[in-house]
C-alpha positions, 0 to 999 in steps of 0.5 A: 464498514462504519468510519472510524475518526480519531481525532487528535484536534478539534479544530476544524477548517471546512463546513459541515456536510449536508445530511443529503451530501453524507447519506448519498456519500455512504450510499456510492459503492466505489471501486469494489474491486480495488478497495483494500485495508491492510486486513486491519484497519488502515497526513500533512499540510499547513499553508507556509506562513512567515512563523513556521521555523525549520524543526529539523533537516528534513524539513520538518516546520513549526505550525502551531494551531494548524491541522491537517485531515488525512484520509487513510486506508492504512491501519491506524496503528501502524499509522498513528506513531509516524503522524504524533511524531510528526505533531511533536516536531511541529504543532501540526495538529492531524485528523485521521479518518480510516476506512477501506480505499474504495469508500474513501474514494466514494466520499471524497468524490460525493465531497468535492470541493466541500471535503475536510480532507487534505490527504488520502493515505493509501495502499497500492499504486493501483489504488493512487493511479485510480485516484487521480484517474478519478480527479481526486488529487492535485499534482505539486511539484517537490524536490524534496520528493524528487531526490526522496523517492525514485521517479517508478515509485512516483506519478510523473505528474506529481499526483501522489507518490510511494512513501514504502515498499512492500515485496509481494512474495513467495512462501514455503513450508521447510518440512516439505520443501527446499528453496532450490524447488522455488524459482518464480511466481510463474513456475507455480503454475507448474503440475509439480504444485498441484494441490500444494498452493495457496493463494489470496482472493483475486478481489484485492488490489495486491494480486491484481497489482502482481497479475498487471506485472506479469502481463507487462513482463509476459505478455497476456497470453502467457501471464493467462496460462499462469493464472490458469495453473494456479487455479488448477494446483489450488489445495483449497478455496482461496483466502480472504487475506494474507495472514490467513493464506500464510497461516494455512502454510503453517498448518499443513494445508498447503505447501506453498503461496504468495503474501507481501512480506510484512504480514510475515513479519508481524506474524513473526513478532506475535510467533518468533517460532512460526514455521514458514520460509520467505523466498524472494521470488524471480531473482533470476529474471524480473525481480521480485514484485514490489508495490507501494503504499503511499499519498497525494494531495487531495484536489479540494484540500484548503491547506495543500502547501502544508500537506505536501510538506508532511508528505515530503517528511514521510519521505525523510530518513527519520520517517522512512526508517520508522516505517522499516522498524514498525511496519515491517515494510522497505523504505522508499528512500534508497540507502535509509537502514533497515530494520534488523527483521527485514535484514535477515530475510537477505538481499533480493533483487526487486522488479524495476517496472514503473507502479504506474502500470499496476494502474494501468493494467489494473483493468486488464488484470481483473478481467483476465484472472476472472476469465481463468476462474481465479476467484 
């Protein structure tokens, strides 16, 4: 997929790429398995100067003629709103590049020091793990994420941190099955579902992410078995993406499936009356499966000290609950509202497991759902 710019500047503060450096840079494939979009297409620093003043008690600051270059894997209009606020409060004049997470990855690695990004904006901490595996990231050091953002949503060097959450979930159709059939995403490797399930591709980091929770919590002879009885009560090929998977529940091709939360709820703005349930699964054990989209500074940024003060905003209450109104996911930041939509869907229990291991198992994960035949 071509990157798409959108540019909401014209300054810019870092040469032009070689026609060399761009061609090789397109030409790297990067992280196949993990790349990911938000099945649509899916930023802030200046350096601290003596004429920023405090905007706001979040810490938001005036930067006039400053810009900022974001790397993003996050839909754009999902995205863009936090981001002009942000411009508004600021002068901080902001550079949204998207694309898929692996190509990013790629260019920034073909870049190096020699990048126009500042910030690579992304989903899943597997993805960020991976990053900063990669050395495309800097550590910095912030209190103000630090009271903002639980320590498990965080990288304990200080290499990126989640900004929302989302749930990785189970979902039903409430013709042909009750909520006291459903417990955990285990129990739908049981023959009861056989021929009832729907599931999205493996290739996407969310599922390699929630197979990586499971060997944390079941251990992998266990967490296999599961796999394979997914594969074995499949009712059809699976899906490219979660809209898909749950629209497929809708149309009676299948009963049950897992999708993160969000996609459910942008289904329910376009469809109020869309006919399939959540449940949030393992509440009576682990929790329910949360993941993070989230940031980092990047390791050749020339404006890290204004980077980390969006970053730190994106983190504030203003911020935090824009993400829960407009982009259906959980604020990161504990006791921000929610929106009236995610309200409805009922408290749940959620999986106390540090993300990080979402990265570290990644590898383990891939190679065990390819072993059971989970495509």
């Amino acid at each position: 997929m071509p990157l798409n710019t959108i540019r909401t500047s014209l300054v810019t503060t870092k040469p032009v790429l070689s026609a060399a450096i761009f061609g090789l840079m397109l030409g790297m494939v990067g992280c196949s398995n993990s790349s990911t979009t938000e099945d649509s297409a899916e930023t802030e620093t200046t350096a601290a100067g003596s004429e920023q003043q405090v905007a706001n008690e979040d810490g938001a600051t005036s930067a006039d003629g400053q810009t900022i270059t974001i790397y993003s894997s996050r839909n754009e209009q999902l995205i863009k709103p936090l981001l002009d606020r942000y411009t508004e409060q600021t002068g901080v004049k902001i550079e949204l590049v998207t694309d898929k997470t692996g190509p990013l990855m790629a260019r920034l690695q073909a870049e190096g020091q020699n990048t126009p990004a500042d910030m690579l904006l992304t989903v899943d901490a597997g993805n960020l793990w991976q990053a900063a595996q990669q050395g495309l990231l800097q550590p910095v050091a912030s209190s103000v994420l630090e009271a903002n953002v639980p320590a498990k949503y965080r990288d304990p060097k200080g290499q990126w941190t989640g900004l929302s959450l989302r749930a990785r979930t189970i979902f039903y159709d409430p013709s042909k099955v009750i909520a006291d059939q459903l417990s955990t995403y285990a129990d739908l490797a049981d023959p009861k579902w056989k021929g009832k399930l729907c599931l999205r591709t493996s290739k996407k980091v969310y599922n390699q992410s929630l197979v990586a929770s499971m060997i944390e919590h079941l251990g992998e002879e266990k967490t296999e078995a599961v796999i394979r009885g997914w594969v074995d009560n499949l009712a059809t090929d699976v899906f490219s993406d979660d809209t898909a998977m749950l629209e497929a529940i809708a149309a009676g091709q299948c009963e049950v499936g897992i999708a993160n939360s969000y996609y459910y709820g942008r289904l329910l703005d376009e469809k109020p009356n869309f006919p399939v349930k959540i449940f949030w699964a393992n509440q009576g054990t682990t929790g329910t499966h949360v993941n993070v989209s989230g940031a980092g500074v990047v390791t050749g940024s020339d404006n890290p000290d204004g980077t980390l003060k969006l970053i730190e905003w994106l983190s504030s209450d203003e911020a935090q609950g824009l993400y829960a109104s407009s982009d259906k996911e959980f604020p990161v930041k504990e006791g921000v509202d929610e929106s009236e939509m995610l309200r409805s869907w009922g408290e749940f229990k959620k999986d106390d497991i540090n993300v990080q291991k979402f990265g570290e198992l990644q590898t383990q994960a891939i190679q065990m759902m390819d072993k059971a035949g989970y495509k």
